[in-house]
MIBALUM-262846 format. One record per residue: x, y, z of N, C-alpha, C in turn; residue in three letters. Coordinates in steps of 0.2 Angstrom, whole numbers, plus 5000, padded with zeros to 4 digits. Layout:
<rolos>
XYZXYZXYZALA/...
</rolos>
This chain:
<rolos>
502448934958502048954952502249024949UNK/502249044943502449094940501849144938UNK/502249204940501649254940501649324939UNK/502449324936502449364931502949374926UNK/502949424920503449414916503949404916UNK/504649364915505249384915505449444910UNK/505949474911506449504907506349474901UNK/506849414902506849394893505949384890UNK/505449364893505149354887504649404886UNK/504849464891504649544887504849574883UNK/505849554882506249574878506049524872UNK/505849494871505449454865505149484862UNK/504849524866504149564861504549604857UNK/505049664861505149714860505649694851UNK/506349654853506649624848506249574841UNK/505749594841505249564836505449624829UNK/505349664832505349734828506149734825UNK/506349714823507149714821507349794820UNK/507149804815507249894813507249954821UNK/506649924823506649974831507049984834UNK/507149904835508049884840508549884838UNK/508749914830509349924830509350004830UNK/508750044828508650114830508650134837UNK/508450094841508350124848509250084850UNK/509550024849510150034851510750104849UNK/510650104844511150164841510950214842UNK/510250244844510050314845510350324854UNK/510250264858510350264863511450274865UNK/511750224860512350234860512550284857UNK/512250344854512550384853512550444859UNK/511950424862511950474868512650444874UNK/512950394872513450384875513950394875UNK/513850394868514550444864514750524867UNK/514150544867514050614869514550614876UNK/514150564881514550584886515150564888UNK/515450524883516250504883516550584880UNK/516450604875516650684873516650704880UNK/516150734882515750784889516350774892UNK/516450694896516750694903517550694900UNK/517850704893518650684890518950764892UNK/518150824891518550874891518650924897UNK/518450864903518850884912519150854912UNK/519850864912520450834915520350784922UNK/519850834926519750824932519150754933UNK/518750774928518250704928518350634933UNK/518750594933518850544938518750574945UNK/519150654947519150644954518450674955UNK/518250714950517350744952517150664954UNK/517250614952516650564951516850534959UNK/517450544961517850514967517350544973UNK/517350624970517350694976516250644978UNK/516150644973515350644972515250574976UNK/515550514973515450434978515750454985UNK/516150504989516250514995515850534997UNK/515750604995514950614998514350594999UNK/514350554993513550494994513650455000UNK/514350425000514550385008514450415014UNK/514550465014514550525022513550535020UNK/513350545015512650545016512350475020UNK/512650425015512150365019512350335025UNK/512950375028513450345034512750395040UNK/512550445037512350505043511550535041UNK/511250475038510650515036510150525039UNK/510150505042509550495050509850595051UNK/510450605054510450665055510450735049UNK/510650705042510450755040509550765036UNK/509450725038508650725036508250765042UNK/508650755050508350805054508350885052UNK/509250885051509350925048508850995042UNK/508750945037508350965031507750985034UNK/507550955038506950965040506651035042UNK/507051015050507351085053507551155049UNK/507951155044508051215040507651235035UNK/507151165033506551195029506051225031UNK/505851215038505351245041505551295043UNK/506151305043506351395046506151435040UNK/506151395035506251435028505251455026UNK/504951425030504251405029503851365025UNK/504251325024504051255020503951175025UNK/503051185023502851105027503351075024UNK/503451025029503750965029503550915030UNK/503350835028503050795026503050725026UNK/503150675029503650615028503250565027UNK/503350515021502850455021503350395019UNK/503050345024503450275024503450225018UNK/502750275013502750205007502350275002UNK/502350214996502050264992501350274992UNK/500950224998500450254998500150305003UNK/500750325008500850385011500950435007UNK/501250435004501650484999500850514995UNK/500650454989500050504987499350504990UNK/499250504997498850525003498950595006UNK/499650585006499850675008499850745002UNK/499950694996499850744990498950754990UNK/498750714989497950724989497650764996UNK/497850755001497750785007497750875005UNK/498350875002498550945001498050984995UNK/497950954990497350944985496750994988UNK/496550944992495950954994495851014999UNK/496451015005496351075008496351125004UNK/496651145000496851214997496351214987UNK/495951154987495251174984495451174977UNK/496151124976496451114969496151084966UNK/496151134957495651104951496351084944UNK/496851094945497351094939497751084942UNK/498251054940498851024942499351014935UNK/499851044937500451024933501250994934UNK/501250934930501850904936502550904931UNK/502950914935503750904931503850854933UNK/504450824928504750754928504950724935UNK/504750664937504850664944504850564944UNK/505250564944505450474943504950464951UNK/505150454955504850464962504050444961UNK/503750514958502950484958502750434954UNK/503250414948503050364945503050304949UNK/503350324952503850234957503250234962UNK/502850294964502350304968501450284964UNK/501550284959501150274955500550344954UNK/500850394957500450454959499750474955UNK/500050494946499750494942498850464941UNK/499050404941498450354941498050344947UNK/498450374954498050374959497450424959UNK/497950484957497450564958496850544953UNK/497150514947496550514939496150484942UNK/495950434948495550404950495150444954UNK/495350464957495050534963494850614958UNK/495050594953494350624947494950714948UNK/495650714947495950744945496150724940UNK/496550804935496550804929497250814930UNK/498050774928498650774930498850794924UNK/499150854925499650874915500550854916UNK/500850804912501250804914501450874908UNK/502350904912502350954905503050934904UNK/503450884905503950884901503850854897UNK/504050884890503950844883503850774883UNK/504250734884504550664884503750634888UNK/503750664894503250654899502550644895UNK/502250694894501850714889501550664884UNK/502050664881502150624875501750554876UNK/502050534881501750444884501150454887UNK/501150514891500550534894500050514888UNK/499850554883499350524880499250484877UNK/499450414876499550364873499550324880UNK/499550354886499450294893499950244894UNK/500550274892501250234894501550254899UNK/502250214901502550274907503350264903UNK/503650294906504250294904504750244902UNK/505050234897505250194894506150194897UNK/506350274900506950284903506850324907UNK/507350334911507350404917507350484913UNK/507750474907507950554907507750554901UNK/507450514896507250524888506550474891UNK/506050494892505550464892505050424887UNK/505250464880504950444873505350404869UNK/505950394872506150384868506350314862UNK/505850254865505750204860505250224856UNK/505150304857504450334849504850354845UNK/504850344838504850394834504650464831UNK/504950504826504650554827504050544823UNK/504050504819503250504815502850474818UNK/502850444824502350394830502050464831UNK/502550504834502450554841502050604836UNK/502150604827501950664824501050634825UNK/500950564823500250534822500150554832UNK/500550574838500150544841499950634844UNK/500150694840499950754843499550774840UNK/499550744832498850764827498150734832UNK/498150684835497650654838497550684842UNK/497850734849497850744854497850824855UNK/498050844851498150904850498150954843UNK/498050914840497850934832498550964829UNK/498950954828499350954823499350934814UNK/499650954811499350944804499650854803UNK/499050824801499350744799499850734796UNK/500250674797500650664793501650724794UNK/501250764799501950814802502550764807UNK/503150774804503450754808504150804809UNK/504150864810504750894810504950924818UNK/505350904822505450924826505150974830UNK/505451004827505251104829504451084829UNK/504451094824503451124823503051074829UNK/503250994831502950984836503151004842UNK/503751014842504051044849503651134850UNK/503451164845503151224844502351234846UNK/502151164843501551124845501351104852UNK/501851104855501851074862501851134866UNK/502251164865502551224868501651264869UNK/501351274863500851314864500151274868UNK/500151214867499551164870499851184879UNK/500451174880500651184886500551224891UNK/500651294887500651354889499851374892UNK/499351354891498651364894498751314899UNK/498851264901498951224905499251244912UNK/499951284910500151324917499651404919UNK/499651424912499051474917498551454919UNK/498351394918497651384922497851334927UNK/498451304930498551264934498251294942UNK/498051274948498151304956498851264956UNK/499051204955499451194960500251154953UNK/500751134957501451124952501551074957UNK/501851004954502150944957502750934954UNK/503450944958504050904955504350874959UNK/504850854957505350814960505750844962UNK/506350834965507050864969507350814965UNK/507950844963508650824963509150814966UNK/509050864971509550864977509250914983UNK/509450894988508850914994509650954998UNK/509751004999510451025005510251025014UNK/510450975014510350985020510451045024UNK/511151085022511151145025510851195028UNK/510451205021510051265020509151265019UNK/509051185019508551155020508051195013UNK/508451195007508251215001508451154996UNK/508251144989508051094984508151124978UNK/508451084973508751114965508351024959UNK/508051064957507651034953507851054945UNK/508250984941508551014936508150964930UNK/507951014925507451004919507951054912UNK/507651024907507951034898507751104898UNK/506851104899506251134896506151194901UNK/506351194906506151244912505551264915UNK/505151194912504351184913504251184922UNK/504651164925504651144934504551224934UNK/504951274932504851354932504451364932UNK/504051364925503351374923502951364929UNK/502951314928502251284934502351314941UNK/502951314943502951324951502851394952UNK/502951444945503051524948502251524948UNK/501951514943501351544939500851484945UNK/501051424948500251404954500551434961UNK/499851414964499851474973500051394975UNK/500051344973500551274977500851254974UNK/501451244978502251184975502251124978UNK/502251084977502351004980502950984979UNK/503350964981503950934980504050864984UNK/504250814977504150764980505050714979UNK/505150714987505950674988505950614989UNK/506650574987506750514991507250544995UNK/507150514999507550535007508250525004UNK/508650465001509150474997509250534993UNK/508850584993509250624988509550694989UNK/509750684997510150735001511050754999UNK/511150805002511950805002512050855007UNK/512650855009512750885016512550985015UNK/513050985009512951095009512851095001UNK/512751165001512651204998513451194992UNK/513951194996514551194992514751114988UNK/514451084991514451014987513951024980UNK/513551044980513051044974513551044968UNK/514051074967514451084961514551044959UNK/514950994964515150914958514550904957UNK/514150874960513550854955513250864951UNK/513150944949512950964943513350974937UNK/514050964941514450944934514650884930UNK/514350834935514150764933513650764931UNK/512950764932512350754932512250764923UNK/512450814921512150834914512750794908UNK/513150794912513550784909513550684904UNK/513350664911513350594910512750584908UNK/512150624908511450604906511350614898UNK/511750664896511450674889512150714885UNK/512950724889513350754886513250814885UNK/512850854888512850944890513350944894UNK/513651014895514051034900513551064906UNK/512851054906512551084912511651074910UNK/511351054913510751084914510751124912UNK/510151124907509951194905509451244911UNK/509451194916508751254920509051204927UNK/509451224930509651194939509051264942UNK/508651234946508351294948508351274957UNK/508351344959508551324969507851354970UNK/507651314975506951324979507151314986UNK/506851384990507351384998506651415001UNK/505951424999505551485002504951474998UNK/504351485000503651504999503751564996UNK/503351594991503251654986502851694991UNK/502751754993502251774996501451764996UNK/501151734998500551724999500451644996UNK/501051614997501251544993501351504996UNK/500751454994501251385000501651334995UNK/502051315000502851264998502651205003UNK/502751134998502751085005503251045003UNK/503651015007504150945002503850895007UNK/503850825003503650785005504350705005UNK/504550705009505250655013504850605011UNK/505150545005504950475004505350425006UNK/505050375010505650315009505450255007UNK/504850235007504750165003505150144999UNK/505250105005506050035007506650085006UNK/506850125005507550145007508050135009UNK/507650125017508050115022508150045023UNK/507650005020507849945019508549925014UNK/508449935008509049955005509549965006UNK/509750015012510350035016510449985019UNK/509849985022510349895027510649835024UNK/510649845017510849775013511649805012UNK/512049785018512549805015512849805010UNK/512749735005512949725001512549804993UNK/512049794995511849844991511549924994UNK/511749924997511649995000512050064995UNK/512450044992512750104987512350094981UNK/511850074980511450084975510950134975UNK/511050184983510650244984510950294983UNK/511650284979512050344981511850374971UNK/511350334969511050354961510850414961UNK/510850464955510750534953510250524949UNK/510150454947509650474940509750504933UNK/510550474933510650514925510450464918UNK/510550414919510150364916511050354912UNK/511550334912512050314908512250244910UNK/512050214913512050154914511550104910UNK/511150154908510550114903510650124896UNK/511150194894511350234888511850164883UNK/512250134892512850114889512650034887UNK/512250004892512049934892511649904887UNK/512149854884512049814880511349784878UNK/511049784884510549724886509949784885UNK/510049824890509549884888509349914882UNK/509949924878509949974872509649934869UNK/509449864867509349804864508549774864UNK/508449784871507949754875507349814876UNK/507649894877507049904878506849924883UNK/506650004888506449984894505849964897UNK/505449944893504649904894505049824896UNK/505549804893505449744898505749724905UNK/505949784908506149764913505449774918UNK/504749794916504349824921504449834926UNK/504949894928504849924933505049994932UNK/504850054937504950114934505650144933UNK/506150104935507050124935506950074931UNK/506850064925507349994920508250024921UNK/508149964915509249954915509449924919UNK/510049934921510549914926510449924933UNK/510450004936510350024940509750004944UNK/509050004940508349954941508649904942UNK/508949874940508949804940509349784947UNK/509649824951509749814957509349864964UNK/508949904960508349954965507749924965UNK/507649874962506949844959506749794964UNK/507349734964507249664968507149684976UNK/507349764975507449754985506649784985UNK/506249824981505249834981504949754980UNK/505249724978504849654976505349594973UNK/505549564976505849514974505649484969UNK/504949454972504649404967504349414959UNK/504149494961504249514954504649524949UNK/505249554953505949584950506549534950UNK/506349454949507049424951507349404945UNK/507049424941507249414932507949464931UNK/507849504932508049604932509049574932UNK/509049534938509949554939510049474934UNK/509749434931510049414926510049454919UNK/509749484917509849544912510349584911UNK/510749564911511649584910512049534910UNK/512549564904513249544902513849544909UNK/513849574914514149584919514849594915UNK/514649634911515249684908515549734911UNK/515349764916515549804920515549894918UNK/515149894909515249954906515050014912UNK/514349994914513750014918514250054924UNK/514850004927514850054935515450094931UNK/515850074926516350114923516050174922UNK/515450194919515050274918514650304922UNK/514750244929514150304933514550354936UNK/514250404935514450474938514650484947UNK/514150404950514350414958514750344960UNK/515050304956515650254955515050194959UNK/514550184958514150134960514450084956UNK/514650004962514949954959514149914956UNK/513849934948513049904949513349844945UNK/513949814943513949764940514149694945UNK/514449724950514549684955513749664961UNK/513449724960512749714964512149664961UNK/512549674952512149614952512149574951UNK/512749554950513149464952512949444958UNK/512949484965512549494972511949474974UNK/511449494967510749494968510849414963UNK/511049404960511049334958510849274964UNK/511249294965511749234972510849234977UNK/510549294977510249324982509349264980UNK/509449294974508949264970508949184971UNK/509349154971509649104969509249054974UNK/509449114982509249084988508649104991UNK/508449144988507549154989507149164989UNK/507549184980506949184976506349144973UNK/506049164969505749104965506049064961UNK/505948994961506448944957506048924954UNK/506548884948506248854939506448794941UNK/506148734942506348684945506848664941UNK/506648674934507048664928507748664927UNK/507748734928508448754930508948734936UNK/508348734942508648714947508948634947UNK/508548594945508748534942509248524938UNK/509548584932510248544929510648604930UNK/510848664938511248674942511548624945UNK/511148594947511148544952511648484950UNK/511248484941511848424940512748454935UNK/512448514935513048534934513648534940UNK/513348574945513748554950514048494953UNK/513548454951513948394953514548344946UNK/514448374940514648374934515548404936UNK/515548444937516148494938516448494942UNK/516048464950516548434956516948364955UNK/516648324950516948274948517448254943UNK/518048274942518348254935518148204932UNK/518148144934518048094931517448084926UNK/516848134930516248114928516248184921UNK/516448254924516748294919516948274912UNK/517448244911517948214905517448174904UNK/517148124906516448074903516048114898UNK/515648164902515248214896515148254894UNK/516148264894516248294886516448244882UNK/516748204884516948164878516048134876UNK/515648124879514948104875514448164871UNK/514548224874514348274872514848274864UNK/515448284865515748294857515448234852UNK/515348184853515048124850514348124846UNK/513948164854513448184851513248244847UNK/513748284845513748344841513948324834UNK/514548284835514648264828514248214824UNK/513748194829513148144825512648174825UNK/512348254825511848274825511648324820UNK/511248294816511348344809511148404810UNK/511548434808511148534805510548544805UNK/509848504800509248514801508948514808UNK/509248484813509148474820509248544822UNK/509848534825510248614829509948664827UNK/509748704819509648744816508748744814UNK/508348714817507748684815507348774821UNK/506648754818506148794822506248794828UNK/506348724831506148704838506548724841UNK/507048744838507748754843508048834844UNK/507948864847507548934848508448954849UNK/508848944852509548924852510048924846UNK/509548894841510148904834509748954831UNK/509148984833509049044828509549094822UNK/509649104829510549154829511149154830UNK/511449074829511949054831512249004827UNK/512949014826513148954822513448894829UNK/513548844830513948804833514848804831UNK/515248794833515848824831516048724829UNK/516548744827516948664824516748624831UNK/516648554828516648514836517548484834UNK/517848474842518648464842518448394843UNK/518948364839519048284840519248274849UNK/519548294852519948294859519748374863UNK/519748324869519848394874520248434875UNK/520348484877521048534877521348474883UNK/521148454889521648424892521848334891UNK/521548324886521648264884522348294876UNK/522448344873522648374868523448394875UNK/523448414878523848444885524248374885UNK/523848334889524248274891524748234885UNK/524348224881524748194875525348244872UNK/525048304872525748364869526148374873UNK/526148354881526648374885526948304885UNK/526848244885527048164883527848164878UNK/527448194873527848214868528248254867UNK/528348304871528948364873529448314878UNK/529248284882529648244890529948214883UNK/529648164880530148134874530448164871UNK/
</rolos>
């Protein structure tokens, strides 16, 4: 029984809007243009991308001990330390922290993780007021949406959506849509929010094991904001998102920005090692499924992701489709093979949603083969997923069609028969959802191997 959306027939919705989808394609591939320029002007580029997939490998060969590690060197630094097996450990220990320390405001930076966790909508339940402050964040926060992409969160709004949507929510002048002024607009609505905040919620980008400190990299330098000006820092990791020292962090940050949006750098990399004086710091280690994850040999390098979203910048299917249809919180490519291993059943749509173009692991920053993981998750699906009887019925007889020549060469030669007797008004009709957007190409009198046999006939003679 089917019970929930596929991919394609969310992509329906969104491809309804013609104008949308050819603006949210091009707006998206020009963010990919940006980081073709970015990474043309390292010579060195390929081997950063080398240096960075080595290290992800040495992380997921050893992480059991650098996770001890991180541990151990945060607590020396005097930062709780936190570990939760799902996400609803995760916002149990957030909330936990909440309550001890008598929190009434809360400020959260961008943080893919709590989304994945659903954190937001837990706390709103438990009768807390959660501000996101990254614009993008923001932005959806008040129209009750969640992110559309990892690193452009608004981005299937426009700007005169987003102008009707701060006149409502924050009074802006109707009908404004000029960048600045809403960005100016923002800025100020924002600013009483972290002075009244107790407490600051981010995410990590990279956790060092060595030193048992954390770099939290934002546009806006709202994570600063929030964390200097509340008496609590939350920090929320996936256990994935370690690296051995302090001296590795370079390659990544010279990939990170680079491939997410074609900056030479983060505008705000910020390092967090310490509790402020009279400050508490906690970080909170997640894994829901992770670990699972690693065990799939086959997909296990799909931990080795930074989150820079180029994978979703480049692809076809995304830039086209939108990231509401893949409902999950990683849409794109990358999702599409992080997603089936949280829920199969839901997510078994996700790895046909690709041209298996290969653009996707050609621009990842950490050499993830995601094109080949998802041909993998295919096969995966195939065998234990949910099945369309439908489909499974004419694999079935295709298989059997293609093992047999004889029966092969039969129909095609009845298929060409029946094309050249089927009128136009058929193939090209309402019902045929198939000729919408499609012409049919000439039908050949002969097959290329019935065309072979007879032309090589005539050569021998």
């Amino acid at each position: 029984m089917k019970t929930h959306t596929s991919h394609a027939e969310a992509a329906e919705e969104f491809v309804k809007d013609e104008e949308r989808t050819h603006w949210h394609d091009e707006t998206l591939w020009h963010v990919r243009e940006k980081r073709d320029v970015a990474a043309h002007k390292l010579p060195e580029w390929e081997q950063l991308r080398t240096n960075a997939s080595l290290i992800k490998d040495y992380v997921l060969s050893h992480l059991d001990g650098l996770l001890i590690d991180f541990e151990k060197n945060a607590q020396a630094n005097g930062v709780e330390v936190l570990w939760a097996k799902d996400a609803k450990e995760h916002n149990e220990h957030v909330l936990s922290i909440l309550q001890k320390h008598q929190i009434k405001n809360i400020v959260k930076s961008k943080s893919i993780l709590t989304e994945e966790c659903g954190l937001n909508h837990y706390l709103e339940e438990k009768g807390y007021d959660v501000v996101d402050t990254d614009l993008g964040e923001r932005i959806i926060q008040f129209v009750k949406q969640v992110p559309s992409h990892i690193v452009l969160p608004a981005i299937h709004l426009k700007k005169e959506e987003i102008g009707e949507i701060f006149h409502e929510h924050i009074g802006t002048d109707q009908g404004a849509s000029d960048p600045k002024y809403l960005t100016e607009s923002a800025r100020l609505h924002l600013r009483e929010k972290f002075v009244q905040a107790n407490a600051a919620i981010t995410g990590v980008n990279f956790g060092i094991a060595e030193t048992g400190g954390f770099v939290v990299c934002t546009n806006e330098g709202n994570a600063d904001m929030g964390t200097h000006l509340a008496d609590v820092h939350i920090a929320c990791m996936g256990i994935e998102k370690l690296i051995p020292r302090a001296a590795d962090l370079g390659v990544f940050l010279r990939l990170l920005a680079r491939s997410a949006t074609g900056q030479s750098i983060t505008t705000y990399s910020s390092h967090f090692s310490r509790p402020m004086d009279g400050k508490k710091m906690y970080i909170i280690l997640v894994d829901n499924k992770r670990t699972e994850q690693l065990g799939r040999e086959d997909f296990r390098n799909s931990l080795k992701c930074i989150r820079c979203g180029a994978c979703m910048n480049t692809c076809p299917i995304y830039r086209r489709s939108g990231g509401y249809s893949y409902n999950s919180t990683v849409p794109g490519p990358i999702g599409s093979i992080l997603s089936p291993g949280l829920d199969l059943n839901k997510h078994s749509s996700l790895p046909f949603a690709s041209t298996l173009c290969g653009s996707c692991t050609d621009v990842c920053p950490v050499k993830i083969n995601i094109h080949e993981q998802l041909y993998k998750w295919r096969q995966v699906v195939a065998k234990e997923g949910p099945s369309d009887p439908v489909k499974k019925w004419a694999m079935k007889l295709a298989g059997a069609t293609l093992s047999k020549p004889g029966l092969y060469d039969f129909f095609g030669s009845m298929a060409r028969k029946a094309l050249k007797l089927t009128p136009d008004s058929l193939v090209y009709s309402s019902l045929n959802a198939w000729g919408k957007q499609r012409d049919l190409p000439e039908v050949p009198s002969e097959s290329f191997k019935e065309w072979y046999k007879k032309n090589r006939k005539s050569h021998e003679q």
